[in-house]
Residue frames as qw, qx, qy, qz and C-alpha x, y, z in Angstrom:
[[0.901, -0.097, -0.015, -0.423, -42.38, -81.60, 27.51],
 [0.793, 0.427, -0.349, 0.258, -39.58, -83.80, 26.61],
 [0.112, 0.536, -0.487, 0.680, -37.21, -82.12, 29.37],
 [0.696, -0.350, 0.194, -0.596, -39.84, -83.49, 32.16],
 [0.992, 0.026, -0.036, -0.115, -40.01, -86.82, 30.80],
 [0.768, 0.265, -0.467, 0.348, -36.46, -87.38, 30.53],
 [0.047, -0.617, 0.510, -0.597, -35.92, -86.00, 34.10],
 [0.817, -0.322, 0.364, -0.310, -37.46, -89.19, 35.55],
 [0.929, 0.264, -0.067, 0.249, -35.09, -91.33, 33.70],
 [0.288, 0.915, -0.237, 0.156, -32.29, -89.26, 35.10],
 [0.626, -0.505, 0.594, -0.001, -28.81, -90.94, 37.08],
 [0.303, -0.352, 0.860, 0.209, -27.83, -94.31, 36.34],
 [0.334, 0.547, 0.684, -0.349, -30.66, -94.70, 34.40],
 [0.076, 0.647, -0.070, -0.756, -30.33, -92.20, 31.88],
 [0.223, 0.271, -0.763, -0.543, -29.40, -94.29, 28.85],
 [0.098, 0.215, 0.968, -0.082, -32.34, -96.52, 29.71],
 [0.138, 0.576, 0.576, -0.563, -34.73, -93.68, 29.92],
 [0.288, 0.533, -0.360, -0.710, -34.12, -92.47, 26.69],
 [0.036, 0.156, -0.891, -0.424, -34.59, -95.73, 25.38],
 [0.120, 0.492, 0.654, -0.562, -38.11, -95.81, 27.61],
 [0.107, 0.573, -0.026, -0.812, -38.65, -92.68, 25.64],
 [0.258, 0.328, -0.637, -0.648, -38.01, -93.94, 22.12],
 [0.155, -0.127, -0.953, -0.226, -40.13, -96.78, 22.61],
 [0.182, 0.615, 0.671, -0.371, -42.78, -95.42, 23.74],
 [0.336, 0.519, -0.067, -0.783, -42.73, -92.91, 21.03],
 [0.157, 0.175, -0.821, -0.520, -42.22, -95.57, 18.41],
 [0.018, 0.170, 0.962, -0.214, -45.27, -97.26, 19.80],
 [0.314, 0.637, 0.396, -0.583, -47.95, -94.24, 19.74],
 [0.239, 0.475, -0.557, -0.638, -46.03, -93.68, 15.87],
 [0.211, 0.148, -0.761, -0.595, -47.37, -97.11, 15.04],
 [0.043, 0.466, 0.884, 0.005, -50.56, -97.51, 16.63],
 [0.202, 0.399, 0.444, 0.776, -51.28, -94.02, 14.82],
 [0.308, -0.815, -0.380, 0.310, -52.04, -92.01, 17.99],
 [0.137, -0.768, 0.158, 0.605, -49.30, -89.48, 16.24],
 [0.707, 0.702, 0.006, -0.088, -49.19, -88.61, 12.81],
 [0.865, 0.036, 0.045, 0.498, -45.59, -89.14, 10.99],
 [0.230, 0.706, -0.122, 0.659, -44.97, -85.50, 11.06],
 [0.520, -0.746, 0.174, -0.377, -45.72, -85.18, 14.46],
 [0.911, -0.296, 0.078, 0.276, -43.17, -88.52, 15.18],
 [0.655, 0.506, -0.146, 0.542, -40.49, -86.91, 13.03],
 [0.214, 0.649, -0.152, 0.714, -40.51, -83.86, 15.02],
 [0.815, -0.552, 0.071, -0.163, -40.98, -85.60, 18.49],
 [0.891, 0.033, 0.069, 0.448, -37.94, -87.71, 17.55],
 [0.556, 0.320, -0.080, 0.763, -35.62, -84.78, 16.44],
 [0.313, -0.843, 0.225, -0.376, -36.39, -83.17, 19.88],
 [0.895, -0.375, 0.204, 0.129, -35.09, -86.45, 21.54],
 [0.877, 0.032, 0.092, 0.470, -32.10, -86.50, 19.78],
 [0.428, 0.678, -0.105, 0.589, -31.24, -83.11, 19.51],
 [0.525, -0.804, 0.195, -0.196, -30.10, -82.90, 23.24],
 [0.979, -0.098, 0.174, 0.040, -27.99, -85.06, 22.19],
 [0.558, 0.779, 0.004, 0.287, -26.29, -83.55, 19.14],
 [0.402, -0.523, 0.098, 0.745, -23.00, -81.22, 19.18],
 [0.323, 0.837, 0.153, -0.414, -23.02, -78.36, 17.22],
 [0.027, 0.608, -0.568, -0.554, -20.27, -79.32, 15.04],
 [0.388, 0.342, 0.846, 0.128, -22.86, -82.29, 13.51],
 [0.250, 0.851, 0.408, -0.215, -24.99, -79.31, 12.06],
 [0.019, -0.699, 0.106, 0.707, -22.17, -76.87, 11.10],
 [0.668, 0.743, -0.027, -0.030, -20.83, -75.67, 7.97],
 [0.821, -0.236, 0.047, 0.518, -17.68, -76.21, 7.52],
 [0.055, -0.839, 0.007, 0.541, -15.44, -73.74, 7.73],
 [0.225, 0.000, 0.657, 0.719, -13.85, -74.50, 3.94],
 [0.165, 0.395, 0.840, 0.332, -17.36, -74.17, 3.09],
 [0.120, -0.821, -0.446, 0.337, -18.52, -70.78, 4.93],
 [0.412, 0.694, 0.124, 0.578, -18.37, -67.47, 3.23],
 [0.559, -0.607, -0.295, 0.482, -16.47, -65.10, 4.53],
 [0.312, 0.898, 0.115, 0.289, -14.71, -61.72, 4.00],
 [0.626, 0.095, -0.159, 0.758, -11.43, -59.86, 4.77],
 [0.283, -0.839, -0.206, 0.418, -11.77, -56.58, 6.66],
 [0.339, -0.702, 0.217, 0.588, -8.85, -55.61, 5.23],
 [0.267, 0.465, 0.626, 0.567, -10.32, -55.82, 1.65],
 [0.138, -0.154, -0.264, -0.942, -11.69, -53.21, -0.11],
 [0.355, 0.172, 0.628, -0.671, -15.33, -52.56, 1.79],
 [0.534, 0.498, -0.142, -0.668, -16.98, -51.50, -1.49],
 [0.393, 0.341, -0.808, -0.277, -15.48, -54.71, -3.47],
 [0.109, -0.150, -0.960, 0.210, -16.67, -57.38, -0.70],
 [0.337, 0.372, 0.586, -0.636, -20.07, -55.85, -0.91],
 [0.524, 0.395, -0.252, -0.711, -21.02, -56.40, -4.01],
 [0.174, 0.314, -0.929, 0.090, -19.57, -60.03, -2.96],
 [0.105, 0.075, 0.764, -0.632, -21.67, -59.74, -0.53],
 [0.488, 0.156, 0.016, -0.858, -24.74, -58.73, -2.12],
 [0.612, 0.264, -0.568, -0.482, -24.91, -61.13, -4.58],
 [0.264, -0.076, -0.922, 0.274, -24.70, -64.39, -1.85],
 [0.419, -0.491, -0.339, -0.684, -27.99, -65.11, -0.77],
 [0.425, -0.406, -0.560, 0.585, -26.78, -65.06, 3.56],
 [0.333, -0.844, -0.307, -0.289, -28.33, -62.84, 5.66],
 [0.466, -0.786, 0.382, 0.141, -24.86, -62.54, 8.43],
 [0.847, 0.458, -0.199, 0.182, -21.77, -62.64, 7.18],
 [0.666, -0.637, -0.054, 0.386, -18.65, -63.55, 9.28],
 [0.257, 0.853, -0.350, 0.291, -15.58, -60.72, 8.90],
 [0.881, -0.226, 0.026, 0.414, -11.96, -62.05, 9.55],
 [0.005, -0.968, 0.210, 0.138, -8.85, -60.25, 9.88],
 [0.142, 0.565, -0.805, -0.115, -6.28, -62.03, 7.32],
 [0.255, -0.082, -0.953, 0.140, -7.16, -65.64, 8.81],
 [0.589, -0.426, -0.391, -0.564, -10.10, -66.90, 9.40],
 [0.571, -0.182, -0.661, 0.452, -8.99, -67.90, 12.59],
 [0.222, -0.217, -0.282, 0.908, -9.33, -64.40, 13.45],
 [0.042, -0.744, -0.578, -0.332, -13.65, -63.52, 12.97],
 [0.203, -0.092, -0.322, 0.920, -13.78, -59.87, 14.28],
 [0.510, 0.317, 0.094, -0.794, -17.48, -59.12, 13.39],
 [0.355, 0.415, 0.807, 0.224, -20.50, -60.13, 11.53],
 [0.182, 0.013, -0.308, -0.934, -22.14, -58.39, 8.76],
 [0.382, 0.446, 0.736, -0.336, -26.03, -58.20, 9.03],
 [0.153, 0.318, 0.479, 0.803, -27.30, -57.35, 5.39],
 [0.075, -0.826, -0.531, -0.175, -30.50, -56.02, 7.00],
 [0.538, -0.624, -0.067, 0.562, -28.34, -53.54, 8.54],
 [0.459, -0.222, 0.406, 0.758, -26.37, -53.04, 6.01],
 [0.099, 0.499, 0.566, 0.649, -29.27, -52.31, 3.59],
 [0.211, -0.874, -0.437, -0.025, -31.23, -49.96, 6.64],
 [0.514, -0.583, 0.075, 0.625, -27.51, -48.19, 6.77],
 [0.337, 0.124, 0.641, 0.679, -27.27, -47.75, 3.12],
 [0.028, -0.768, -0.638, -0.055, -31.02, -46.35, 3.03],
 [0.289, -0.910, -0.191, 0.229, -29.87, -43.33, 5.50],
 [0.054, -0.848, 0.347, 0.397, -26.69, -42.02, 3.97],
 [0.613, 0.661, -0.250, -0.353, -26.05, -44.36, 0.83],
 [0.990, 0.012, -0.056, 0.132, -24.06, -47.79, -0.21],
 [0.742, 0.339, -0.239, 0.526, -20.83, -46.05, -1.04],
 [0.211, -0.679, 0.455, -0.536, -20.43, -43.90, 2.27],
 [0.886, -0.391, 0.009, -0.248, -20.82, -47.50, 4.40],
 [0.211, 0.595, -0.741, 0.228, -17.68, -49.28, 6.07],
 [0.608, -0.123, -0.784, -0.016, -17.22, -52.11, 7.95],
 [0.119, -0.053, -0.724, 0.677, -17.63, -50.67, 11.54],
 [0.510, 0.006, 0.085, -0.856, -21.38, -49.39, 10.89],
 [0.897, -0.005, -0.191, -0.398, -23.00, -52.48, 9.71],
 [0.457, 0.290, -0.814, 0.211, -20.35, -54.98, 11.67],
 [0.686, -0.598, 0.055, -0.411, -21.70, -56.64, 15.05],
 [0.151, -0.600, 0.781, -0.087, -19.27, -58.65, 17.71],
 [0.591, 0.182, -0.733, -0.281, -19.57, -62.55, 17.16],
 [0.756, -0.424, 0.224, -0.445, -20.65, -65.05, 19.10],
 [0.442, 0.240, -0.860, 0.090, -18.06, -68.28, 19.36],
 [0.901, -0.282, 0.216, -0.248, -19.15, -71.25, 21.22],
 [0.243, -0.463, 0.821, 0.231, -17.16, -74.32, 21.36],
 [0.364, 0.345, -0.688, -0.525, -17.65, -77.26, 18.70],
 [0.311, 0.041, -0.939, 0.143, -18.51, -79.57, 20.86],
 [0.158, 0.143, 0.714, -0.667, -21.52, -78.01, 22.74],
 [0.212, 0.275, 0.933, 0.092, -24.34, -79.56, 22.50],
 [0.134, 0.456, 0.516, 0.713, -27.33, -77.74, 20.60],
 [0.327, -0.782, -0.531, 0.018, -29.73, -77.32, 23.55],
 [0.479, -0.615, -0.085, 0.621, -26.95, -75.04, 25.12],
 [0.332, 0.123, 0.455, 0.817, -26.29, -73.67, 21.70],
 [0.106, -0.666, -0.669, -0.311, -29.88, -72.56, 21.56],
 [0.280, -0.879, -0.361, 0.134, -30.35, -71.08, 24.58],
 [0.401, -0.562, 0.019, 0.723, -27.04, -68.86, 24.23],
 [0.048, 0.412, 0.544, 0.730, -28.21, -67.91, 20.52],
 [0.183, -0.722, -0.600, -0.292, -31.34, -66.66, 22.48],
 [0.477, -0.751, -0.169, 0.423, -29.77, -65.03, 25.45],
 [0.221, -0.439, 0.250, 0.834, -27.00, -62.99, 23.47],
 [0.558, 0.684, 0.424, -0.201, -29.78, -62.49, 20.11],
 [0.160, 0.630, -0.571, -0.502, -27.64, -63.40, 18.01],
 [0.886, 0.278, 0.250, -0.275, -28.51, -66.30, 15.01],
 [0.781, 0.546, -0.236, 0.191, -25.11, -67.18, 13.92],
 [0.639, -0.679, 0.352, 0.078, -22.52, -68.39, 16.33],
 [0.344, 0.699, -0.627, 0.009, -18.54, -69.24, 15.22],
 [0.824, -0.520, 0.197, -0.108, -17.25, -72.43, 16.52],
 [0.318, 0.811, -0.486, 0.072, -14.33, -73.35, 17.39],
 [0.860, -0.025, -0.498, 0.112, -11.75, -76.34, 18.25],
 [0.746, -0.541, -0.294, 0.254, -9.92, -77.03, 21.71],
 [0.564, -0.241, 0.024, 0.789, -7.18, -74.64, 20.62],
 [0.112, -0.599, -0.064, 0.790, -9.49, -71.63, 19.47],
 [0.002, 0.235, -0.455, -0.859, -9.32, -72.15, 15.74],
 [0.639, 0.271, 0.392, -0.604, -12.42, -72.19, 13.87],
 [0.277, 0.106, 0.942, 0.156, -14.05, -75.04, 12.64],
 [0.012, -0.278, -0.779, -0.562, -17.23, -73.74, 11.41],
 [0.330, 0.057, 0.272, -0.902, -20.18, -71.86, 11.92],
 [0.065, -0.433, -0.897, -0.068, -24.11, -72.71, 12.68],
 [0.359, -0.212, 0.022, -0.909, -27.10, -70.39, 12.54],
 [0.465, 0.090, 0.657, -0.587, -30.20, -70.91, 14.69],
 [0.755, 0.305, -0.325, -0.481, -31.95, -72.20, 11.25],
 [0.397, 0.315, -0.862, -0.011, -29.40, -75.11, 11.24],
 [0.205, -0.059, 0.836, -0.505, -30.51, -75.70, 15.07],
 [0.640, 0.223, 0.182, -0.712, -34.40, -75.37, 14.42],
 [0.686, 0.314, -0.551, -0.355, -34.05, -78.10, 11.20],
 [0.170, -0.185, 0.898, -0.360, -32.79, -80.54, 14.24],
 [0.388, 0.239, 0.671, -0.585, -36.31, -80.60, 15.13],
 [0.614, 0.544, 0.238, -0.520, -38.74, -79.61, 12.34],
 [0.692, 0.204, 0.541, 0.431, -36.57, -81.13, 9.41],
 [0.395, 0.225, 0.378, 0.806, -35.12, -79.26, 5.91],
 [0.074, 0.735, 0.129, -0.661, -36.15, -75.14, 5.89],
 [0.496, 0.101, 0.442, 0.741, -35.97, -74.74, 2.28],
 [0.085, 0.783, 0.122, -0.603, -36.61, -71.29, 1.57],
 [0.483, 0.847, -0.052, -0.216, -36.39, -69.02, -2.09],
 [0.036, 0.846, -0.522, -0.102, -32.66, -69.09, -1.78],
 [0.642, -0.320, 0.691, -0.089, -31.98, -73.04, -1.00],
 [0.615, 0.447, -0.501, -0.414, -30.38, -75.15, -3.40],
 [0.911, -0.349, 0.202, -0.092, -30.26, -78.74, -2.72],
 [0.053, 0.778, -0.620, -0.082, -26.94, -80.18, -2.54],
 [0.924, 0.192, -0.302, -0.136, -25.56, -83.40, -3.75],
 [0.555, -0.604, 0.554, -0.144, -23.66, -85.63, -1.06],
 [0.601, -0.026, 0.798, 0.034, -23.53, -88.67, -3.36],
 [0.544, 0.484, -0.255, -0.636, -24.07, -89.94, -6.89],
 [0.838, 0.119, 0.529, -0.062, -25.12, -93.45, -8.43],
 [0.180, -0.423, 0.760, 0.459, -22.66, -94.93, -11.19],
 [0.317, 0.033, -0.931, -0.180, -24.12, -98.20, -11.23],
 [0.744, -0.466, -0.413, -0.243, -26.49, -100.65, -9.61],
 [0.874, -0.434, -0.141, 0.165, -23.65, -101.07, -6.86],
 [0.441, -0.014, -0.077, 0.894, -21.14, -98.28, -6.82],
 [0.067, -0.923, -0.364, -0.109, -21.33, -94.75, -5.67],
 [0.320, 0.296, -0.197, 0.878, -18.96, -91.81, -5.49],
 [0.556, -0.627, -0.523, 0.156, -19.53, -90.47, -1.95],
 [0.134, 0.737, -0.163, 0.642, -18.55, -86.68, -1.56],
 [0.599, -0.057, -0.617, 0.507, -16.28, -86.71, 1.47],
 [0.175, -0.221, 0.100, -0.954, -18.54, -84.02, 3.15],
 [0.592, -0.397, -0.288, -0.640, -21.53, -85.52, 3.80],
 [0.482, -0.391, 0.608, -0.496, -22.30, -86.17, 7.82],
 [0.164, 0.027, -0.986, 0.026, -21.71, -90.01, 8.70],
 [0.354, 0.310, 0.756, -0.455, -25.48, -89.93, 10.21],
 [0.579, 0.533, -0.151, -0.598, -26.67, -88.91, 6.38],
 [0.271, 0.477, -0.820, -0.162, -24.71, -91.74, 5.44],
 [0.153, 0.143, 0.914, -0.348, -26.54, -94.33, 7.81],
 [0.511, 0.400, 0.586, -0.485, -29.63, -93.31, 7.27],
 [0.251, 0.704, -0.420, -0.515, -29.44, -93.15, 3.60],
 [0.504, 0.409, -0.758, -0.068, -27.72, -96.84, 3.24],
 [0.889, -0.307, -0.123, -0.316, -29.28, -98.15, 6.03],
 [0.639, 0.292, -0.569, 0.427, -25.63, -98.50, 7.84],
 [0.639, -0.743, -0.179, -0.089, -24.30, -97.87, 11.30],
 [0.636, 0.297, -0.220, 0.677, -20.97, -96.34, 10.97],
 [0.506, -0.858, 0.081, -0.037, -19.38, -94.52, 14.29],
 [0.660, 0.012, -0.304, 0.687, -16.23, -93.15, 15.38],
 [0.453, -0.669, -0.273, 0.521, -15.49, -91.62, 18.01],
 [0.317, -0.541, 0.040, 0.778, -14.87, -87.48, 17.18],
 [0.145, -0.026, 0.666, 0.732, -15.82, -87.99, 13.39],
 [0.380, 0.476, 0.344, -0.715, -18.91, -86.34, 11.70],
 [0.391, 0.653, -0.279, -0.586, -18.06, -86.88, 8.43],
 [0.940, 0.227, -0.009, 0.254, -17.30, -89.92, 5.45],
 [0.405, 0.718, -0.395, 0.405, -14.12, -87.80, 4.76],
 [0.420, -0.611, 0.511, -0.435, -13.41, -88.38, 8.97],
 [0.841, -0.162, 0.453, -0.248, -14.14, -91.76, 8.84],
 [0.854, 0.501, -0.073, 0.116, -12.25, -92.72, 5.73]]
């Protein structure tokens, strides 16, 4: 729907038409022709053509991973206990992903001939890398075309920067997924009336909206980037 409307706003025009757009959603949002769920999740389509995929990731300090060239048996019990569904396999350096692990796999491999006969080629699958910088819509549609729900991504020279699953994309739109496993995480913490300790993770658009700022730099996603 969205993809229509912004195609008459397209050319020189473009940044106007999006503004077209937002006002005219803000406008049906407050003469309550759309409910506030329905504006949220109007709004995070509009902006998530926008996005890059390295606003959403995980970082890559933060992503679990495994060694190949560990012990199989030892990183699966590693594995077990972490409550992901794909895990990325590296070879020495994470620079170097050489597979994902699917646990459903792993557990429908494990079924047919037992946990401690399994290795890493049976339940491994090739990866999907994308670059950091492409934008979600494109992210989406190559998540859908190669069916795969967990793409690597990587910087201008290859190395990786961090990974996104199609969950990460979907929340764009429909806001937080919190499921059995989800713990909420703390980006920030209140001293005082007028101090805060600001964990250098958290994405400079949490920050804005949060504090009601409008911090921007060019390339930077993060407080830790922008500091």
């Amino acid at each position: 729907m969205f993809s229509k409307l912004r195609a008459k706003f397209r050319g020189d025009e473009d940044i106007d038409g999006q503004r077209k757009l937002n006002k005219i959603l803000n406008k049906l949002h407050e003469q309550k022709e759309i409910s506030d769920r329905e504006f949220s999740m109007m709004e995070g389509i509009l902006e998530f053509e926008e996005k890059m995929a390295r606003e959403v990731m995980v970082p890559r300090t933060d992503a679990f991973m495994v060694d190949i060239n560990d012990n199989f048996q030892e990183n699966l019990d590693q594995i077990l206990k972490e409550p992901y569904s794909r895990v990325p396999v590296y070879d020495g350096d994470k620079d170097k992903i050489v597979g994902v692990i699917h646990i459903r796999t792993v557990l429908r491999k494990a079924h047919k001939i037992g946990f401690d006969k399994l290795d890493y080629d049976q339940v491994m699958f090739k990866p999907l890398f994308a670059p950091e910088t492409i934008e979600l819509g494109e992210l989406l549609v190559e998540m859908q075309q190669t069916q795969r729900q967990l793409a690597i991504l990587t910087d201008e020279y290859g190395g990786v920067v961090g990974l996104a699953t199609i969950e990460d994309l979907i929340e764009e739109i429909v806001g937080d997924i919190d499921d059995e496993v989800d713990k909420a995480e703390v980006l920030f913490s209140k001293i005082s009336p007028r101090e805060y300790v600001i964990y250098g993770k958290m994405p400079l658009a949490d920050f804005n909206e949060e504090f009601g700022t409008d911090l921007a730099m060019e390339d930077v996603d993060t407080v830790a980037g922008y500091v």
